[in-house]
N, C-alpha and C positions, 0 to 999 in steps of 0.2 A: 432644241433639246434641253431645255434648262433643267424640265421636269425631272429628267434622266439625273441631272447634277443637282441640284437642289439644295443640296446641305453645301458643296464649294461655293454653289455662286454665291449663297448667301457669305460665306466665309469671304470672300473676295470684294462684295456689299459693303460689308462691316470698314473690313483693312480700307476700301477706297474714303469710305465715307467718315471714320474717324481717325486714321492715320496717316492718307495723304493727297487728297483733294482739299484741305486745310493748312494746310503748310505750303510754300513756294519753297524748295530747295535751289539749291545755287549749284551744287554738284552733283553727280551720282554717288559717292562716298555716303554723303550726308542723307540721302532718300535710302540708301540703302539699311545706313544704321537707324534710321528710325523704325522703316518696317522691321526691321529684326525686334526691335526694341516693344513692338508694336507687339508682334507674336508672341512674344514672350508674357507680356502681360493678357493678352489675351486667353493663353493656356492656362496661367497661374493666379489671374487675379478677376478677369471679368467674368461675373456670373451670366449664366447660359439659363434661356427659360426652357429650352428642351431638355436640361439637367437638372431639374429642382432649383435653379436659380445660385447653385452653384456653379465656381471654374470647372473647370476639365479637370485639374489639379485637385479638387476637392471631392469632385465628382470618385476620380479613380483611386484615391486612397480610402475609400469607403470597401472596396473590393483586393484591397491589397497590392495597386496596380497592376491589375489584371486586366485592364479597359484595353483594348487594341486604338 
């Protein structure tokens, strides 16, 4: 069913594939504060080519964050 999902898996893609199949954690503490850290940048700093190549963050201040 990916088809059906398509925009998460990709979303889940990205996280495995630049936030933590790269790293070896020691803890779950530590794996956990990165993915948060990961999202984070993700919504506010990494440009999206389905958004004009802006964040999410750039993307919805264009619209007054009104983006759901």
């Amino acid at each position: 069913m990916p088809q059906r999902n398509g925009l998460i898996e990709r979303f889940f893609r990205s996280l495995k594939e630049e936030g933590i199949w790269m790293t070896n954690f020691k803890t779950f503490a530590q794996a956990q504060e990165a993915i948060e850290t990961w999202v984070e940048f993700y919504n506010t700093e990494r440009p999206h080519q389905a958004l004009g190549y802006k964040s999410p963050a750039e993307y919805g201040a264009q619209f007054g964050g009104l983006v759901a």
